[in-house]
FIGU-248939 format. One record per residue (C-alpha): residue in three letters; x, y, z. Coordinates in steps of 0.001 Angstrom, whole numbers, plus 500000, padded with zeros to 6 digits. Each point is the difference from the previous one (the first is absolute). Layout:
residues N
(vodo "Ala"; (X; Y; Z))
...
This chain:
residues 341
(vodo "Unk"; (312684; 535254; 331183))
(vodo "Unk"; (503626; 499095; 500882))
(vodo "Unk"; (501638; 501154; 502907))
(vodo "Unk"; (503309; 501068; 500437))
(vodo "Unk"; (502065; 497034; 502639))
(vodo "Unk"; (501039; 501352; 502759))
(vodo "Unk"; (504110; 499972; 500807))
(vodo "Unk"; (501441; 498229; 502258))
(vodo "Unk"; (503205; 501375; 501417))
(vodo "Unk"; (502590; 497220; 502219))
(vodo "Unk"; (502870; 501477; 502070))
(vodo "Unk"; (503123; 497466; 499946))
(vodo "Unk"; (501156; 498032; 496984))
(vodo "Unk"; (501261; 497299; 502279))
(vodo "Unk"; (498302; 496082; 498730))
(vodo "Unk"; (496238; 500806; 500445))
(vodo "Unk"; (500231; 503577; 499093))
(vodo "Unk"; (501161; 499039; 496560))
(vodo "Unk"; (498501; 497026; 499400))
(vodo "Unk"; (496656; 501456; 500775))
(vodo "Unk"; (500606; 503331; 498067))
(vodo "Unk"; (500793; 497364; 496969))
(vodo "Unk"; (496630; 498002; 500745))
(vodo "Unk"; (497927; 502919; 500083))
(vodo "Unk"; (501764; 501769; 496597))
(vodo "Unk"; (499450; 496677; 497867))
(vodo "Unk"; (496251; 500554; 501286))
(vodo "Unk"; (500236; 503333; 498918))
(vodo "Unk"; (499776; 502024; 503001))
(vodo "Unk"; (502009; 502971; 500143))
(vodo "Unk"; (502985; 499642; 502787))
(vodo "Unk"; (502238; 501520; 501906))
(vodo "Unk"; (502813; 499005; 501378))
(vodo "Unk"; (502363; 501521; 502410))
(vodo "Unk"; (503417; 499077; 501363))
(vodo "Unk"; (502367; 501577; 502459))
(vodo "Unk"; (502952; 498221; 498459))
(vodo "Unk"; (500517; 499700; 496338))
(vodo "Unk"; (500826; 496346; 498237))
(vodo "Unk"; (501610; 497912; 499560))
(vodo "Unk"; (501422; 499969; 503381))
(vodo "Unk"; (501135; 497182; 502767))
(vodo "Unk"; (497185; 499286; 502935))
(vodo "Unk"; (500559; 497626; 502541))
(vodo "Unk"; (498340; 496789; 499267))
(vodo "Unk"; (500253; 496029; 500266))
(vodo "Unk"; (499330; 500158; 496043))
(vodo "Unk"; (498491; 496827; 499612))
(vodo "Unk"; (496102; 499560; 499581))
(vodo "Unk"; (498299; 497440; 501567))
(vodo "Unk"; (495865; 499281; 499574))
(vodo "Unk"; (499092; 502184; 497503))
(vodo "Unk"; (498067; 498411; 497925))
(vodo "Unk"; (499374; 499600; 495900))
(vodo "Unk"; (496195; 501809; 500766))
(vodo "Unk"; (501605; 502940; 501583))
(vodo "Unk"; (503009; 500125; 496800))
(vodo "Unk"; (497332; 499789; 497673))
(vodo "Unk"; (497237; 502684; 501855))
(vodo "Unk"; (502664; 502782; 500245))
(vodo "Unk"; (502022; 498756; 496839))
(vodo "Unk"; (503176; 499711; 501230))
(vodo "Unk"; (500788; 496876; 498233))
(vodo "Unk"; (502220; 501676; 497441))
(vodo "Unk"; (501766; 502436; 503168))
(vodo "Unk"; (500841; 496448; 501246))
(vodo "Unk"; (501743; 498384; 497808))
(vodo "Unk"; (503612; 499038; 500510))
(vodo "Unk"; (499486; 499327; 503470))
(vodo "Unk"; (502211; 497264; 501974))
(vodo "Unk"; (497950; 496609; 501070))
(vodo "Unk"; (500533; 498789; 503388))
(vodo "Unk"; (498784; 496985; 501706))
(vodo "Unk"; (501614; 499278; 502992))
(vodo "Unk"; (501333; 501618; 502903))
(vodo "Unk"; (502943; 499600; 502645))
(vodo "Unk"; (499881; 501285; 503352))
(vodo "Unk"; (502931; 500425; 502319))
(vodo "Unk"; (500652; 500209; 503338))
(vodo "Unk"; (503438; 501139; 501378))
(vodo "Unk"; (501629; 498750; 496652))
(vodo "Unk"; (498428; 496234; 499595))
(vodo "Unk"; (496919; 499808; 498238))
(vodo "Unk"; (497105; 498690; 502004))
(vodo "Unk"; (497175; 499388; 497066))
(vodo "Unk"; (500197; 500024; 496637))
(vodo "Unk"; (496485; 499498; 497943))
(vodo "Unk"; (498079; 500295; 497457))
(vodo "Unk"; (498163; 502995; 499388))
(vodo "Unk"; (495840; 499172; 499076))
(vodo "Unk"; (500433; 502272; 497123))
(vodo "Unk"; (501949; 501530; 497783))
(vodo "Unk"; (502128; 503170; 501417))
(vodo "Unk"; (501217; 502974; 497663))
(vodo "Unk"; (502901; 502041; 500442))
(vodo "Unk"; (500679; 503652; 498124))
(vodo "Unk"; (502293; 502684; 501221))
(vodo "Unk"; (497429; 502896; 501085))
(vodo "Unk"; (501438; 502426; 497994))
(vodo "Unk"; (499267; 497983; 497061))
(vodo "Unk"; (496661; 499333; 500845))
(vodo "Unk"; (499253; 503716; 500854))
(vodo "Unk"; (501475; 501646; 496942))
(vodo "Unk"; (497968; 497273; 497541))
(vodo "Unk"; (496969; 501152; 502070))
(vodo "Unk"; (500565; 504012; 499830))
(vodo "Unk"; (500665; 499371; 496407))
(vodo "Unk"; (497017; 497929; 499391))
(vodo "Unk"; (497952; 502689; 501974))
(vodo "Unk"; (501461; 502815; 497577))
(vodo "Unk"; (499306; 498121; 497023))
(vodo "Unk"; (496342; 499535; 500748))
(vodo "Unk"; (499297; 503388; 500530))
(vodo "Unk"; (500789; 500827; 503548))
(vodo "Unk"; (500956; 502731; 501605))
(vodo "Unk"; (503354; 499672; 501945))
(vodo "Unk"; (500911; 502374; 502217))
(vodo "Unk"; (503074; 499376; 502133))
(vodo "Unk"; (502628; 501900; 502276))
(vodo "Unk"; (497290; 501331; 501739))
(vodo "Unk"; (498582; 499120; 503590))
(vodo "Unk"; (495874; 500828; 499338))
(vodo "Unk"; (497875; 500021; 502886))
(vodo "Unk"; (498166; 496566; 500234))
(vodo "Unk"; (496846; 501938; 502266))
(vodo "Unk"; (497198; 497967; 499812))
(vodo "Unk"; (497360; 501102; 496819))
(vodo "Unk"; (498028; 498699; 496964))
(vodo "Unk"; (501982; 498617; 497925))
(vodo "Unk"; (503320; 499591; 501179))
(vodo "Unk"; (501651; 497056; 501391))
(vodo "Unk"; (502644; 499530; 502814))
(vodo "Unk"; (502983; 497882; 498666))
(vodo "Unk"; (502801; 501931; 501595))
(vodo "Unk"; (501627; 497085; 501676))
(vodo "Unk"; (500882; 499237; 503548))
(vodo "Unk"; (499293; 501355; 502980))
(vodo "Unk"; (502253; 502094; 501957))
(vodo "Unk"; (500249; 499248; 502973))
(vodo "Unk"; (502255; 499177; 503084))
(vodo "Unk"; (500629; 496515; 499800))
(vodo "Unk"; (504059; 498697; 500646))
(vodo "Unk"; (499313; 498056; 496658))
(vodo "Unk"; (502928; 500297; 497275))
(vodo "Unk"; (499771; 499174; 496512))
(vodo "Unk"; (503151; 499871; 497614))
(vodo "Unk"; (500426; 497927; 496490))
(vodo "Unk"; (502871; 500137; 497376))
(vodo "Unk"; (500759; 497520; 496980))
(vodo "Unk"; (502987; 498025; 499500))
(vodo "Unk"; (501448; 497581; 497624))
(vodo "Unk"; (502295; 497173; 500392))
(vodo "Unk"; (498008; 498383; 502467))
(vodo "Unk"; (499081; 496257; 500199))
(vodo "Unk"; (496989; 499184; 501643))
(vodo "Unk"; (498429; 496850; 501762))
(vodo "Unk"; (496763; 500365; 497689))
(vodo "Unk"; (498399; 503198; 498446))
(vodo "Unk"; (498846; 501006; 503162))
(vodo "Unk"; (501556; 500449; 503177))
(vodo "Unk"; (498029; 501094; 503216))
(vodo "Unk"; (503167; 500906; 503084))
(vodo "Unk"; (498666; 500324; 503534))
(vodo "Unk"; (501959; 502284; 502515))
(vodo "Unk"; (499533; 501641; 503459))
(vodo "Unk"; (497667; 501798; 499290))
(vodo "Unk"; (500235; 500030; 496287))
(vodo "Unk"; (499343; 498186; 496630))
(vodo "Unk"; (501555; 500339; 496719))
(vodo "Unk"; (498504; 498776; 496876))
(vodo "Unk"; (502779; 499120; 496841))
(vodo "Unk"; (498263; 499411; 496183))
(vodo "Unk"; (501199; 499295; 497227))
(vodo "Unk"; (498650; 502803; 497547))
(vodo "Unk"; (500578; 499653; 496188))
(vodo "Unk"; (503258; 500487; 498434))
(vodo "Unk"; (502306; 498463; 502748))
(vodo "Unk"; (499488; 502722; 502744))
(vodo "Unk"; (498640; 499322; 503216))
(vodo "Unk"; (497965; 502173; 502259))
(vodo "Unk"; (500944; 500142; 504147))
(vodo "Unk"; (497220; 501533; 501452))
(vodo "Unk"; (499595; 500027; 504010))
(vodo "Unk"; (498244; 501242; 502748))
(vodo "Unk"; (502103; 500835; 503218))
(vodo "Unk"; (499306; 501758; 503345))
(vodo "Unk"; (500984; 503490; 499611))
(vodo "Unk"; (503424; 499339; 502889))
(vodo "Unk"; (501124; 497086; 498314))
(vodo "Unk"; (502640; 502332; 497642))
(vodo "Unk"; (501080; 503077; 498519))
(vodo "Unk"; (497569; 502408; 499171))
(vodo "Unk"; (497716; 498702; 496345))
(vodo "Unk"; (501689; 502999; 498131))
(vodo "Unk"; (503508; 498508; 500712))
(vodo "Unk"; (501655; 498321; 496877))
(vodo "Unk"; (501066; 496969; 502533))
(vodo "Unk"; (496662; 499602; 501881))
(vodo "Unk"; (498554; 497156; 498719))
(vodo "Unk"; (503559; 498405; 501037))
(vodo "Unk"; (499839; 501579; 503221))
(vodo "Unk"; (496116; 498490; 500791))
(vodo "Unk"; (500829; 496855; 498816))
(vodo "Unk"; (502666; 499390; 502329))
(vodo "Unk"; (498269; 501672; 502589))
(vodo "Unk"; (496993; 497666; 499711))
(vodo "Unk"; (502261; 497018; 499907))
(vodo "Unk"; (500140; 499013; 496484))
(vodo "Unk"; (504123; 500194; 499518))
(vodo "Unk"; (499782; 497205; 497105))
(vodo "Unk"; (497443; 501965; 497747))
(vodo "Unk"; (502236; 503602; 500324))
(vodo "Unk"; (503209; 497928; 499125))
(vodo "Unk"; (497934; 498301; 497641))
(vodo "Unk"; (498926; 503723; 498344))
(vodo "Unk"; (503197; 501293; 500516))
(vodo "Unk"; (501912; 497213; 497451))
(vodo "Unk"; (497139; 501285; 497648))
(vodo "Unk"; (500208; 502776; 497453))
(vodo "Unk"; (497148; 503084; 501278))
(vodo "Unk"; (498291; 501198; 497293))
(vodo "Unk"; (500959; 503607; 499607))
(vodo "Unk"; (497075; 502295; 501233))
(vodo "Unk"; (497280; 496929; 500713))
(vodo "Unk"; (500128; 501301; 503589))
(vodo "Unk"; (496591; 501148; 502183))
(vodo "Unk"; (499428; 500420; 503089))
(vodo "Unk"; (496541; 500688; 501747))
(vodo "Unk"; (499339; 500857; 504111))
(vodo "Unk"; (496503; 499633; 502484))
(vodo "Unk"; (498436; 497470; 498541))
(vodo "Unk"; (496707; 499432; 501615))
(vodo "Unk"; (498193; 496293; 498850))
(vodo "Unk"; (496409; 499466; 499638))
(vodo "Unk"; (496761; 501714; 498734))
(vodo "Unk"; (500449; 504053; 500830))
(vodo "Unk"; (496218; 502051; 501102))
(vodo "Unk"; (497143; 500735; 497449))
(vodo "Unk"; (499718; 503611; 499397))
(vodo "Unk"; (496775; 501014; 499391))
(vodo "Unk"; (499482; 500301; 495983))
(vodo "Unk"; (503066; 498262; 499076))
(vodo "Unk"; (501224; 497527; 498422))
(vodo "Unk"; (503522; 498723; 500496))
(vodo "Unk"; (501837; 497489; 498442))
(vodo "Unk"; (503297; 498145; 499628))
(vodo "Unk"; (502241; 500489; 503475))
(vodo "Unk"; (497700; 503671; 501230))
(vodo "Unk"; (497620; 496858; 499928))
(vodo "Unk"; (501549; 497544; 501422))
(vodo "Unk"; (503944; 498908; 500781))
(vodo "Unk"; (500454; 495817; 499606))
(vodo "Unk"; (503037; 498586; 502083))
(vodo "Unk"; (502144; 499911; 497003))
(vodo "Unk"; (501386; 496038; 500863))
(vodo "Unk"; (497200; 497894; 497984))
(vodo "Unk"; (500268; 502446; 496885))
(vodo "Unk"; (496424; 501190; 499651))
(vodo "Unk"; (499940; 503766; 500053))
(vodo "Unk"; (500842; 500053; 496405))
(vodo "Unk"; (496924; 498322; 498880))
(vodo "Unk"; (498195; 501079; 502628))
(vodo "Unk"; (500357; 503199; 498839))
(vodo "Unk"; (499212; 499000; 496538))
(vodo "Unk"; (496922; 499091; 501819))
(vodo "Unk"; (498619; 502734; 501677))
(vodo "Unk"; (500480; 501644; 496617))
(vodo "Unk"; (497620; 497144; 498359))
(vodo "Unk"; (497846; 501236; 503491))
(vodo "Unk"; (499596; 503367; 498782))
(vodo "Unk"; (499527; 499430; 496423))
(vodo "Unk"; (496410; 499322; 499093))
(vodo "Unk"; (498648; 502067; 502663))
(vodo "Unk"; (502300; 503197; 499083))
(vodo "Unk"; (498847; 499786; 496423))
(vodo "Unk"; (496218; 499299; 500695))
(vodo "Unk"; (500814; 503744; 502150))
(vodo "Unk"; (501744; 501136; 497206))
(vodo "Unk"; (496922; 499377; 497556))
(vodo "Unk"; (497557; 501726; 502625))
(vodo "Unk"; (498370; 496617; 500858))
(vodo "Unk"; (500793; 500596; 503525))
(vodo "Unk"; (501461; 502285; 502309))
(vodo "Unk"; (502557; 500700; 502211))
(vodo "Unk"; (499064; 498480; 503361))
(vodo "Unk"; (498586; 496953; 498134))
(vodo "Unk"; (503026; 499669; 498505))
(vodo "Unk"; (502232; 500354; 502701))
(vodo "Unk"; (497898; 497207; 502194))
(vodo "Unk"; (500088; 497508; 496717))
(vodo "Unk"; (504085; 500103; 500207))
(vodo "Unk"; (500423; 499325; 503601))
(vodo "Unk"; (497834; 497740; 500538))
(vodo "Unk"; (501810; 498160; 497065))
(vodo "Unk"; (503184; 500881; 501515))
(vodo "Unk"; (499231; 498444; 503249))
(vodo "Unk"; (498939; 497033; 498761))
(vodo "Unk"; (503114; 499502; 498072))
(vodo "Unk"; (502355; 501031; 503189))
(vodo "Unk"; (498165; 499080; 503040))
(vodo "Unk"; (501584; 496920; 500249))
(vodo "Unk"; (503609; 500764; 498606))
(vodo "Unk"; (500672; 502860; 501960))
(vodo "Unk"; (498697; 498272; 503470))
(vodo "Unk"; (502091; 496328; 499078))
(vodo "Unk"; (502727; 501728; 498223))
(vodo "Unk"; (500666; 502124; 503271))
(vodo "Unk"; (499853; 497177; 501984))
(vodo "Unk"; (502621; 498266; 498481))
(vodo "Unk"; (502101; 503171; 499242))
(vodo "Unk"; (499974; 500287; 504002))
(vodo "Unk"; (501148; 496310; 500036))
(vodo "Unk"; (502786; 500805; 497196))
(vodo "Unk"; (501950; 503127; 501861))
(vodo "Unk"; (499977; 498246; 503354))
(vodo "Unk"; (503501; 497794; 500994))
(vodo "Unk"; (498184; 497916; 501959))
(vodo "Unk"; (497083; 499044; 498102))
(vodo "Unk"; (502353; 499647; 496899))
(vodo "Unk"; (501784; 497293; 501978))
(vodo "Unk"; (496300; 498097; 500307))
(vodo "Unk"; (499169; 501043; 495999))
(vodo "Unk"; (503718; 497981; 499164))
(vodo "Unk"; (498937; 496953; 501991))
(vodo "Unk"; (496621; 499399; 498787))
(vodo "Unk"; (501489; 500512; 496288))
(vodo "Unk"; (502561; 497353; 501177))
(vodo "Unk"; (497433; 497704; 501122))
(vodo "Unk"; (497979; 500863; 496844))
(vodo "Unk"; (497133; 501510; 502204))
(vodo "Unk"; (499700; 503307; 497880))
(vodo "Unk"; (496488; 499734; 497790))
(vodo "Unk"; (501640; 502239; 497451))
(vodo "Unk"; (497474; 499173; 497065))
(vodo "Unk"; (497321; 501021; 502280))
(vodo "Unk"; (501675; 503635; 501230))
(vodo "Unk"; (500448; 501130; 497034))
(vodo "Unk"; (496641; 499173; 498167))
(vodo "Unk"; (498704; 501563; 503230))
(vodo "Unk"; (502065; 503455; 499779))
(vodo "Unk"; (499161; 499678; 496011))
């Protein structure tokens, strides 16, 4: 006798909301999906994946969703306007403007038989059956985050890592010539996030006066702006009979270019487990324990390293030890990032 698959339902269409909803439609499990915002729209992000690998691409099918996006292997990163290590990155780094990358997946998610539902802020209560993707956690951390493309802008190499008091700004070169500025400031460093000259304003106030002349020469593309406030880092509390993924999971310091594929990953997490629920092969509270403790394998070590070294990234004085070793070629770069990949 066949039995009718259960549905799974996913609040947020953010990276692992979508990707997921895609997964669990080409499996043929009936999804939905829904979105407080609508697409394609800009998000702050670094918009460059690093350590996602071909298994994940292929498991969740994204090769196609993919495609087009800018290779990077090497990185630059500056200190008070002189670069203090430039190296080789152990793998392969892709850039793609988010709201690219989000509209191919809402459209990929329509087209398999989805259910989209956006404009609309669902509750994300813990139940059967429904996943928590709804993105950050609000909180009341001083942490600012504001990104706009430009063009007209020459780089050192593809990617360019700039540390400030208290700060770090990420430039990549995305296809098609533009080039995403994406940085995290303390919230005093500037104008407020919603001001039209506040990533000027933070970058001068954390002491990076070449980059905002450098942005200024540049041309801004019109209405690539975003802005995001309280940014809380690391793994957030287990609710009881939920499963959350993407940042209600977990927020990555945003400097080594992870959460992209990390969220990709939690997705992959969720997969096989969701469906087996999905098929009545298991239930919920089975289900929920298979994810995290796949989730925490995959993050345990990220988010404890990774927040170590974000720590090491936003203080003055510890960026003034970070530039010396680089100078003195003491930085094991190869090994920190196949350890925060």
């Amino acid at each position: 006798m066949n039995r009718a698959m259960r549905p799974v339902e996913i609040v947020g269409g953010g990276l692992a909301g979508l990707s997921l909803g895609l997964a669990l439609r080409r499996a043929g499990v009936p999804v939905t999906v829904r979105e407080a915002g609508d697409y394609p729209r800009q998000r702050v992000c670094g918009e460059f994946i690093t350590g996602l690998s071909p298994a994940t691409v292929a498991w969740l099918g994204m090769k196609e969703i993919l495609a087009g996006a800018r290779p990077h292997r090497e990185v630059a990163w500056i200190h008070r306007g002189r670069v203090v290590l430039r190296h080789d990155l152990p793998a392969t780094a892709w850039a793609i403007s988010r709201y690219e990358l989000d509209a191919r997946l809402a459209e990929a998610f329509r087209r398999a038989g989805g259910h989209l539902v956006t404009r609309i802020r669902a509750d994300a209560t813990a139940r059967p059956g429904r996943v928590n993707a709804t993105g950050r956690r609000r909180t009341g951390e001083p942490w600012v985050g504001l990104k706009r493309h430009v063009r007209e802008l020459a780089l050192v190499c593809g990617l360019e890592l700039h540390l400030g008091r208290h700060a770090y700004v990420g430039l990549c070169a995305l296809p098609g010539g533009e080039v995403n500025v994406c940085g995290l400031f303390r919230r005093q460093h500037g104008p407020g996030p919603g001001r039209a000259d506040a990533l000027a304003g933070h970058l001068r106030g954390a002491g990076l006066p070449e980059l905002a002349d450098r942005l200024a020469a540049a041309e801004t593309c019109a209405g690539s702006e975003a802005a995001v406030a309280g940014l809380a880092f690391g793994r957030g509390p287990d609710a009881p009979g939920e499963i959350a993924l993407g940042d209600a999971q977990c927020l990555l310091p945003p400097f080594f270019g992870n959460g992209m594929a990390a969220a990709f990953q939690m997705a992959q997490a969720a997969l096989a487990p969701l469906e087996r629920w999905a098929r009545r092969d298991a239930e919920w509270d089975e289900t929920c324990a298979a994810v995290r403790r796949d989730l925490r394998r995959r993050l345990r070590v990220r988010t404890t390293l990774g927040r170590a070294l974000h720590a090491v990234l936003l203080s003055p004085v510890r960026q003034r030890w970070l530039g010396g070793l680089a100078r003195a070629g003491c930085v094991p770069t190869r090994l920190l990032y196949a350890t925060l990949h």
